[in-house]
LUMDO-148220 format. One line per 10 residues: for each residue x, y, z of C-alpha. Coordinates in Angstrom, 3 decimals. Last residue first. Layout:
X:Y:Z ~ ... $
// end
This chain:
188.866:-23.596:149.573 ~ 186.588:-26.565:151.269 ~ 189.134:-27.062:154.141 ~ 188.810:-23.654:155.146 ~ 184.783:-23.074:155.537 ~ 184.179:-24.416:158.775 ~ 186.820:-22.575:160.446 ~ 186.276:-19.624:159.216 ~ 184.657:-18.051:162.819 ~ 183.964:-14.610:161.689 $
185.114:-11.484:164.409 ~ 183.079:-9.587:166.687 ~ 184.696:-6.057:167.300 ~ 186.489:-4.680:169.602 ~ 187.368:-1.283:171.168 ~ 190.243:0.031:173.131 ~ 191.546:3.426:174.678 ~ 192.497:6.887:173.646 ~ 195.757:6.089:172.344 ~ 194.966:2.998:171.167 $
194.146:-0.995:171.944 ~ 192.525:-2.768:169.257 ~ 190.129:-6.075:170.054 ~ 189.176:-8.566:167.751 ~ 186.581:-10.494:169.183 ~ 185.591:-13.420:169.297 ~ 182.278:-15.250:170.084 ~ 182.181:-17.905:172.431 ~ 179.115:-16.098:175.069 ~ 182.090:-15.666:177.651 $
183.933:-13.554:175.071 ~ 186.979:-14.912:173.213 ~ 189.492:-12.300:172.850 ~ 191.922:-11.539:169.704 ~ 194.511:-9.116:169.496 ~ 195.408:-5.923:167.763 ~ 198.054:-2.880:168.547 ~ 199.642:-3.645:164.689 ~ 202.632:-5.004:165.630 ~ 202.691:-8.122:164.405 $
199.909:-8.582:161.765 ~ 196.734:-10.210:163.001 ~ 196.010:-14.087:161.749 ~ 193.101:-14.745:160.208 ~ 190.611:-16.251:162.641 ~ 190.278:-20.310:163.653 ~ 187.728:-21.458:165.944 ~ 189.008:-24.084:168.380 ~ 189.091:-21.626:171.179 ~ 191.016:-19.131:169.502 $
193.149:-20.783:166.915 ~ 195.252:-17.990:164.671 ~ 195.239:-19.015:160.722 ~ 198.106:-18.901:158.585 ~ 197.531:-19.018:154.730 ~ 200.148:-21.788:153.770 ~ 203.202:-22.021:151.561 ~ 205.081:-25.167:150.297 ~ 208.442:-26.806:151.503 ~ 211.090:-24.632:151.485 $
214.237:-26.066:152.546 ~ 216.381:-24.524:155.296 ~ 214.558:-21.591:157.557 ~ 216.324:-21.905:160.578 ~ 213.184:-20.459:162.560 ~ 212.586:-18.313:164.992 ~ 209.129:-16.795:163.811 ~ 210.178:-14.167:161.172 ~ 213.282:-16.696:160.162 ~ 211.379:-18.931:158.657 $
208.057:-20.778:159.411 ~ 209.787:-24.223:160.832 ~ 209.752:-27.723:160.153 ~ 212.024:-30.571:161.337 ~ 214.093:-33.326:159.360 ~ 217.096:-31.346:159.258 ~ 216.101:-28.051:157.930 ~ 212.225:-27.739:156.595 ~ 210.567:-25.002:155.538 ~ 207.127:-23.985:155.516 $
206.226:-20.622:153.738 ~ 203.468:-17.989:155.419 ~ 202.088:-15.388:152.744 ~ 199.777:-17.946:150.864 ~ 199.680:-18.241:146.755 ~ 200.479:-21.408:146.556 ~ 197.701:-21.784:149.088 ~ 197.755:-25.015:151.731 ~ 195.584:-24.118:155.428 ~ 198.041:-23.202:157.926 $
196.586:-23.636:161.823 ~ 197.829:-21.932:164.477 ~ 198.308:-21.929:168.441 ~ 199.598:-19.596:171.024 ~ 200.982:-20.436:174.177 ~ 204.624:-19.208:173.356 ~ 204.585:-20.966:169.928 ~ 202.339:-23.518:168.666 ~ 202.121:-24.280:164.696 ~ 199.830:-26.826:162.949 $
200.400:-27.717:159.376 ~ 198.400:-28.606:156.464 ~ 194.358:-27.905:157.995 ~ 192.542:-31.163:158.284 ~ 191.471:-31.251:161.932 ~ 187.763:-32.865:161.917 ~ 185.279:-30.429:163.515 ~ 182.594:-31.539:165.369 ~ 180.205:-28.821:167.002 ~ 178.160:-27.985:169.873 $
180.869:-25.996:171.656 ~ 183.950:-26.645:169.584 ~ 185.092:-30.465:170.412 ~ 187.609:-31.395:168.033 ~ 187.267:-34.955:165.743 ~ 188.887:-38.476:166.353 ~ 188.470:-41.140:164.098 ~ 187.955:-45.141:164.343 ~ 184.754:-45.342:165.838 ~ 184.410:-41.704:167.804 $
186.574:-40.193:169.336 ~ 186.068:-36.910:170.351 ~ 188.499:-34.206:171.428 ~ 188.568:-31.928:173.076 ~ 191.319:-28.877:173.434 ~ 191.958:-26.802:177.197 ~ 195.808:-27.543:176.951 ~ 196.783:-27.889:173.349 ~ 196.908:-31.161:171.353 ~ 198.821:-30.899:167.635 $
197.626:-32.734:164.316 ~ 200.315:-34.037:161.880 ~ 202.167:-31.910:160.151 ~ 203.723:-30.363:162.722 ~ 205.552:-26.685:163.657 ~ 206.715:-26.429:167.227 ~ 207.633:-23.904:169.806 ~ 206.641:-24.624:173.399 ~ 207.856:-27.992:173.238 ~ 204.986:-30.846:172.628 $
203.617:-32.943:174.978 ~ 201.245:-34.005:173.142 ~ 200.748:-35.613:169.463 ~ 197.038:-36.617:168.264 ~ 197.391:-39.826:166.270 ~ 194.523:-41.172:163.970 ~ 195.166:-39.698:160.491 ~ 199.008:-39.474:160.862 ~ 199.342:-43.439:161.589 ~ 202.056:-44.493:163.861 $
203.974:-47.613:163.704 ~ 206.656:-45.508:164.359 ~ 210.055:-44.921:162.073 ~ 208.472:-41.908:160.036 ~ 207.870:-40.216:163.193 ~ 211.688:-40.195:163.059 ~ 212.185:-36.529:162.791 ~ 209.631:-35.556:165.430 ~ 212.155:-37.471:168.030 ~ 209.625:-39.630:170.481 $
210.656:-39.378:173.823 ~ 213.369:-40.161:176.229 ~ 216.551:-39.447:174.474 ~ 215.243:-35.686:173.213 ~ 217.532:-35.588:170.489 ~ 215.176:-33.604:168.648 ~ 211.794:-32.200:167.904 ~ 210.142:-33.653:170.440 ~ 206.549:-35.752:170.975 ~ 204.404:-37.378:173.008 $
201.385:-39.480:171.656 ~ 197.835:-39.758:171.870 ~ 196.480:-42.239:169.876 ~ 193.522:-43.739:167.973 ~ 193.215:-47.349:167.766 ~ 192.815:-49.498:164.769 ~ 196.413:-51.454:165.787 ~ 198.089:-49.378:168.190 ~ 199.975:-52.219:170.110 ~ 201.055:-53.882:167.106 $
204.370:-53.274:166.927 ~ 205.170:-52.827:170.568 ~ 203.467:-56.421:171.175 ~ 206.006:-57.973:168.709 ~ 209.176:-56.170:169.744 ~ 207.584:-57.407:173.322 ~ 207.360:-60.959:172.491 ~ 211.254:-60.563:170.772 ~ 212.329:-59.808:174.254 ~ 213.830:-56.989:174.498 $
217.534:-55.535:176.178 ~ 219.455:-58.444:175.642 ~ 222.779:-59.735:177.202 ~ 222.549:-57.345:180.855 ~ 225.607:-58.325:182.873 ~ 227.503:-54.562:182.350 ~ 223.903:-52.839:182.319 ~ 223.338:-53.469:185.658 ~ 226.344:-51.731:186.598 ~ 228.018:-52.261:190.192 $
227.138:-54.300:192.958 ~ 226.121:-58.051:193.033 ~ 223.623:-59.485:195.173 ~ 222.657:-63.144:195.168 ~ 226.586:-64.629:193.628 ~ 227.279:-67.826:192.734 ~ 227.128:-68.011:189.251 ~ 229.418:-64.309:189.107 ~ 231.852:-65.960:191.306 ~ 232.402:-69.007:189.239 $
232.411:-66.750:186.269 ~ 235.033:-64.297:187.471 ~ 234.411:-61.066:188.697 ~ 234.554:-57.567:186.800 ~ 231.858:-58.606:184.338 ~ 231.425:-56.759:180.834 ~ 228.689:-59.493:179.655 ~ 228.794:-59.660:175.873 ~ 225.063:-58.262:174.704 ~ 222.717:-59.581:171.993 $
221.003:-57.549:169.770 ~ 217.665:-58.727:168.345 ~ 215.023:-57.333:170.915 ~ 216.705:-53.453:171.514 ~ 218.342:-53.574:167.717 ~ 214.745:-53.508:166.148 ~ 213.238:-51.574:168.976 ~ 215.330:-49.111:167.782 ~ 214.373:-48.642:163.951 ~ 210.929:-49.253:165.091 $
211.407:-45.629:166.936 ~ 208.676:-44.701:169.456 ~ 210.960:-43.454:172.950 ~ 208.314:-43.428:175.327 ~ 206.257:-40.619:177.327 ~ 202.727:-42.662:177.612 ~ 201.176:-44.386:174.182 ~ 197.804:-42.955:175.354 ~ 195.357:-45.301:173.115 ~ 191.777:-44.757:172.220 $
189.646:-47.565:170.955 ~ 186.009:-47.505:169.641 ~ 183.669:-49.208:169.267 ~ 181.654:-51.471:171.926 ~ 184.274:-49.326:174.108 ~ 187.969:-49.346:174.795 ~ 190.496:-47.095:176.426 ~ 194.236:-47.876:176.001 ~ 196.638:-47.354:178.218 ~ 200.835:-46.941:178.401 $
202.190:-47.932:180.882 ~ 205.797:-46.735:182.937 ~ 208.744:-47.734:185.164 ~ 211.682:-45.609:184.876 ~ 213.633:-45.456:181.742 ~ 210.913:-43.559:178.874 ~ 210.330:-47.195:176.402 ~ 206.793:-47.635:176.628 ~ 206.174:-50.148:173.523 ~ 205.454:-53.210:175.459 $
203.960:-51.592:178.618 ~ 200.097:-51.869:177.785 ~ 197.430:-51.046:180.932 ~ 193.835:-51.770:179.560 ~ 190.428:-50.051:180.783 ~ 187.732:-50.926:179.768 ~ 184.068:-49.717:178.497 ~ 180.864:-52.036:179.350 ~ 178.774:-49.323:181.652 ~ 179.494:-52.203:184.210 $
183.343:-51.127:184.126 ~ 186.088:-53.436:183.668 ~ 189.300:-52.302:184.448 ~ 191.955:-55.024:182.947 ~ 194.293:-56.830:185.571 ~ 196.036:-58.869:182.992 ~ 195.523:-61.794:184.860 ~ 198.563:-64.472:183.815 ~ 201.055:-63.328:186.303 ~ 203.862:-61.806:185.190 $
208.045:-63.111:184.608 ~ 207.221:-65.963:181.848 ~ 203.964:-65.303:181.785 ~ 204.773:-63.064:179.217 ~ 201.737:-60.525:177.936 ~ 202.893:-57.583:180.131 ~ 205.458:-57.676:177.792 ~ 209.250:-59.111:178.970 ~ 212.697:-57.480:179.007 ~ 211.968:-54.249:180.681 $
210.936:-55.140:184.101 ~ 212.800:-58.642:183.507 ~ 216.264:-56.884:183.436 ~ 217.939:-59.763:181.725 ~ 220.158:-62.655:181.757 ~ 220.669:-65.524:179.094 ~ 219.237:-68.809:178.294 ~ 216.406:-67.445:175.533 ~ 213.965:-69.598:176.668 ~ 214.444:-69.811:180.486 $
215.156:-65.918:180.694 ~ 217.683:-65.762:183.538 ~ 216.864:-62.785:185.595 ~ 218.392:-59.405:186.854 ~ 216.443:-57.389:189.263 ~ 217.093:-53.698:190.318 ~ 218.442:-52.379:193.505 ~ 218.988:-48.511:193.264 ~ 221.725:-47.459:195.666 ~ 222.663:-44.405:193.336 $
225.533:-44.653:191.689 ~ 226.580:-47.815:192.697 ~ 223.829:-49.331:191.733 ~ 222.884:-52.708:193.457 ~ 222.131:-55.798:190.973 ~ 219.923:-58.167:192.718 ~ 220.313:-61.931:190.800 ~ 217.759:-64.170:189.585 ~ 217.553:-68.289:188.293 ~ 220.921:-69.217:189.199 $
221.068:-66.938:192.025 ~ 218.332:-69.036:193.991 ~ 214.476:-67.460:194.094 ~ 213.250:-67.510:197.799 ~ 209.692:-68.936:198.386 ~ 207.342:-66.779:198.993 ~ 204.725:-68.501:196.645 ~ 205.221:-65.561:194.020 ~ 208.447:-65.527:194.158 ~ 211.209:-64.194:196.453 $
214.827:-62.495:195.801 ~ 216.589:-61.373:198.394 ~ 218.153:-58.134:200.183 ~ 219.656:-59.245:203.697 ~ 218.867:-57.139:206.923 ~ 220.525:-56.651:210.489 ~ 219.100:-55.239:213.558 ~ 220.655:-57.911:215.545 ~ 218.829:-61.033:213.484 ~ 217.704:-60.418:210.489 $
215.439:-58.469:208.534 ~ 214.630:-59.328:204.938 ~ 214.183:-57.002:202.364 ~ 212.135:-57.699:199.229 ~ 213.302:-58.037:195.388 ~ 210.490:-59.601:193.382 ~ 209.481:-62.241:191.085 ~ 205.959:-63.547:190.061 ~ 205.138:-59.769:188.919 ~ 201.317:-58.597:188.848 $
199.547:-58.062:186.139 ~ 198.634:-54.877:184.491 ~ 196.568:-52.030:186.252 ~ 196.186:-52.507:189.885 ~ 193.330:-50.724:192.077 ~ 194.892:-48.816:194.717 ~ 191.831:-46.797:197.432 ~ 194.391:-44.059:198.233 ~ 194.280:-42.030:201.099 ~ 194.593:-43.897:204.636 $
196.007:-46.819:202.454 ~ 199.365:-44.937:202.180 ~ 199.820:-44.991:205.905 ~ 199.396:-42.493:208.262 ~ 201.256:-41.825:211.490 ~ 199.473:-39.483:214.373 ~ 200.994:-36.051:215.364 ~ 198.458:-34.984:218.855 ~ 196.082:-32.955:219.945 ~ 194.531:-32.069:216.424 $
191.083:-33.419:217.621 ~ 191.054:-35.502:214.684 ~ 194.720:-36.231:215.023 ~ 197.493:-34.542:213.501 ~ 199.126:-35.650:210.585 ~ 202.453:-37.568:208.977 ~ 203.054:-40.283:206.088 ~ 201.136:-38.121:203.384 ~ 203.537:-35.239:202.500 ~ 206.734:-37.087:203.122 $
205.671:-39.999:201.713 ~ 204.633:-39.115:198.781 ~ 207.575:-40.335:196.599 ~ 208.004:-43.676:198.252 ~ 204.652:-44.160:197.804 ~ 203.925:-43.713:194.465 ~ 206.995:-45.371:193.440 ~ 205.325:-48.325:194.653 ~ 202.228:-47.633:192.793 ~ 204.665:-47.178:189.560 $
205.890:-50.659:189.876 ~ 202.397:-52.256:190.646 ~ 200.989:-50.757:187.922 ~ 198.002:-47.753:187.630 ~ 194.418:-46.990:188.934 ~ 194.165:-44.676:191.778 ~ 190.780:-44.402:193.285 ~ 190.934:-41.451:196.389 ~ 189.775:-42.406:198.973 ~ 185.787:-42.184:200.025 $
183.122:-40.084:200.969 ~ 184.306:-37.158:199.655 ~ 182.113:-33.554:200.802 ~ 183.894:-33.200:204.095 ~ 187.517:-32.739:201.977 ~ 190.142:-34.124:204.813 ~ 190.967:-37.834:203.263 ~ 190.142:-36.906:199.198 ~ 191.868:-33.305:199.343 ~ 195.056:-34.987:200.740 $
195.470:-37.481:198.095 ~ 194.297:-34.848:195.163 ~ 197.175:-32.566:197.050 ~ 199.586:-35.551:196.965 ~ 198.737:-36.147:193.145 ~ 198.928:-32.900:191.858 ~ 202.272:-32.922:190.364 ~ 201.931:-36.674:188.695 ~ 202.650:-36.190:185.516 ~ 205.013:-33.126:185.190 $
206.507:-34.920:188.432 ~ 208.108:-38.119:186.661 ~ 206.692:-41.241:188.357 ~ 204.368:-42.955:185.384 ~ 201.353:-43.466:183.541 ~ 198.746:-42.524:186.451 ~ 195.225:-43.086:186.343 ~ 193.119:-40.992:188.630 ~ 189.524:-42.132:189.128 ~ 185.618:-42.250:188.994 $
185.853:-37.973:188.829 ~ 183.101:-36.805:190.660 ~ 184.369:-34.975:193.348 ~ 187.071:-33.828:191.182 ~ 184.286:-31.340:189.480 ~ 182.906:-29.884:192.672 ~ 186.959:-29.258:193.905 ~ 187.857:-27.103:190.571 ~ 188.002:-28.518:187.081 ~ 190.467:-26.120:185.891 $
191.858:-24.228:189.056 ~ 191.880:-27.383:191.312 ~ 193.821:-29.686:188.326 ~ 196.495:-27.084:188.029 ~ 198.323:-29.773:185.336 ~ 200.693:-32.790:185.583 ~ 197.916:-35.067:187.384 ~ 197.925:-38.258:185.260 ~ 194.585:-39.743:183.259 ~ 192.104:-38.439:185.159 $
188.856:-39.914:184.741 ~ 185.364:-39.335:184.225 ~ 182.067:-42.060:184.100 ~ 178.444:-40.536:183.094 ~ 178.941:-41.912:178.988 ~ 182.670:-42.172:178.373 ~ 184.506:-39.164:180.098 ~ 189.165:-38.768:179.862 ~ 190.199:-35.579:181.585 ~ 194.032:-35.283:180.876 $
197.400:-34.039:182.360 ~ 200.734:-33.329:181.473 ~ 202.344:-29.972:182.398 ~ 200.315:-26.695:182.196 ~ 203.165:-23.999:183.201 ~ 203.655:-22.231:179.624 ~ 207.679:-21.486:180.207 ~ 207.960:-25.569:179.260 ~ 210.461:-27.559:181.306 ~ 208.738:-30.320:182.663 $
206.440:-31.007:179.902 ~ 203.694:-29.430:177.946 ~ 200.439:-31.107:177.516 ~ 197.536:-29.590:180.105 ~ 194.395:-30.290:180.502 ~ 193.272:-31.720:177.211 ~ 189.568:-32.672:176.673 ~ 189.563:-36.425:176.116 ~ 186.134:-37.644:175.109 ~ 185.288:-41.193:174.101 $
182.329:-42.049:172.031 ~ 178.785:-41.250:172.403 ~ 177.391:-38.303:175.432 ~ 178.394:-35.120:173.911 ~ 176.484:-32.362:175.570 $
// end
């Protein structure tokens, strides 16, 4: 049982749209403490109702469902399960909270009674025990209600008080009704989306407590939003002990190149009213985008660069023109450092040279490196490339002499055209290895009847399937013995 460092075993890392069904979710333990960290995967079938039972907390990163799936049902299980004694602990921003409820609401907002006599109202509170990560805004958008049924959006801060349109605006999409916040940045003397302009570390637009978990076991728990750049509101974390540090960047758009122009460009406003009119003006409706003059403050280029300084990270990933995430080709462009990041949420078929998560994988971290968790051993992953297609996983271990060659065509790699790919430039050539519960086993020819299963004792077995039925036998582990070739 490990009990030092931080351990992350991987419940599920695909995304939305991914044929293998295990969408984002992980099971983060330092010393006796567990947490979720978002809800993406089939949470009841791998950890099961005994296991959530003990889990300190969920942590959620953002609104998109292949994070938060499960969260309702978690919310549910924690009011009627007889064994829970208490709500369920969710730990995340006040933004995402928010969208929290709006989202659940029609699964949580209605019941019966104890007796179930009668349909009683519930409120959020009924099931979740919030606990805020990240400070809290000074300024925000609230409705007011009037007289004769009627209502007026405004702007209040932190005091109540209500914020005049020199200082903020309410921008209301016409596409979609959305109300978002525009603000005049004291410093900088021009308008901005707040929510996006300013780190969590500007008390500028935030409140000065950061809102850090503390736990008397002496780990925390830190929300970061300076280099989460995915649209909708969203944190990144990062984990800390007496040594080590683990960061989950959250779904974000990691590209220095990017952040460069998002801080130092400034914007011409593209208004449709006049000046006068535009100065006066509480609620405008249109384009947010069209009175927006810089995306970034420079504090939050700054923050973004050195968010992952000596931390270990998990980090999303695409192989191209994904918008929202982190394009494989520019992983050049991040801050990112190939011997301490572990990249998730990958497509279904991808080759990488820098080490791949898979849904049931652990990980340890421990001081400033991370290892896999393969029953009672550490294993560092040092193989070339790493290859996952169609739920399986690979490893290539460099041999000029190998009978798998990487290519590479437009910034991406790929095993040729026997496995999909566009082949392109060859790179080098690998022996191929097939991962079966972290231990690695040459790979079986296509076609040959054979495939690998892992028995409940953790051996493998290579099992052939004929005429007159199947039979297996017990197949080396090699892992240990690759990188040393």
């Amino acid at each position: 049982m490990v009990t030092d460092g931080i351990l992350v075993r991987v419940l599920g890392d695909y995304g939305p749209f991914s044929s293998m069904g295990k969408s984002i979710g992980y099971q983060v333990s330092i010393g006796d403490s567990s947490f979720l960290v978002d809800c993406g995967s089939p949470l009841f079938q791998q950890i099961g109702g005994h296991g959530l039972k003990d889990i300190k907390g969920l942590i959620i990163t953002h609104c998109h469902d292949d994070h938060k799936r499960w969260f309702t049902d978690l919310s549910l299980f924690s009011l009627y399960s007889p064994e829970i004694r208490q709500k369920l602990p969710v730990f995340t921003s006040e933004a995402i909270n928010e969208g929290l409820q709006i989202s659940s609401g029609a699964s949580l907002n209605t019941s019966l009674s104890g007796d179930s006599r009668a349909v009683v109202d519930l409120g959020y509170d009924d099931y979740i025990d919030y606990r805020p990560l990240g400070p809290r805004a000074k300024y925000r958008i609230v409705r007011r209600n009037l007289d004769a049924g009627r209502s007026m959006l405004a702007v209040l801060d932190a005091h109540g008080g209500t914020v005049g349109p020199e200082r903020a605006k309410i921008v209301v999409s016409v596409r979609n009704g959305t109300a978002r916040l525009l603000f005049k940045d004291p410093d900088y003397q021009e308008w901005v989306e707040p929510e996006q302009f300013y780190s969590f570390s500007s008390q500028t637009f935030y409140e000065g407590s950061q809102n850090i978990y503390h736990d008397p076991a002496g780990y925390t728990i830190e929300a970061i939003n300076a280099p989460v750049w995915h649209g909708l509101p969203g944190i990144g974390l990062r984990f800390r002990t007496a040594t080590e540090s683990l960061v989950f960047s959250g779904d974000t758009c990691h590209d220095t190149e990017l952040w460069q122009a998002l801080h130092s460009e400034k914007h011409p406003q593209q208004m449709n009213i006049n000046r006068e009119e535009f100065e006066a003006a509480s609620v405008l409706y249109g384009d947010i985008n069209d009175y927006i003059e810089r995306t970034w403050s420079h504090e939050r280029y700054h923050d973004a660069l050195t968010a992952f300084d000596d931390a270990v990270v998990i980090h999303d990933i695409a192989l191209r023109n994904s918008v929202v995430h982190t394009d494989y080709r520019r992983l050049e462009h991040t801050v990112l450092q190939k011997e301490r990041t572990i990249l998730t949420h990958s497509p279904d078929d991808i080759t990488s040279e820098w080490p791949l998560s898979k849904a049931e994988k652990s990980f340890l971290i421990q001081g400033g490196t991370f290892c896999e968790v393969v029953g009672d051993g550490l294993f560092p992953l040092d193989a070339a490339i790493y290859h996952k297609q169609e739920g399986r996983y690979y490893v290539g271990y460099g041999n000029p002499n190998g009978s798998t060659t990487v290519f590479e065509n437009d910034g991406t790699l790929n095993l040729g055209a026997e496995w999909g790919g566009e082949k392109g430039a060859e790179l080098f050539k690998v022996d191929l290895f097939e991962d079966i519960g972290g231990k690695y086993l040459p790979r079986l020819a296509d076609g040959d009847g054979s495939h690998y299963v892992e028995r409940q004792d953790g051996r493998v077995e290579r099992v052939t399937c004929g005429e007159e039925g199947s039979c297996g036998i017990v197949v080396e582990d090699l892992r240990g013995r690759l990188a040393d070739r």
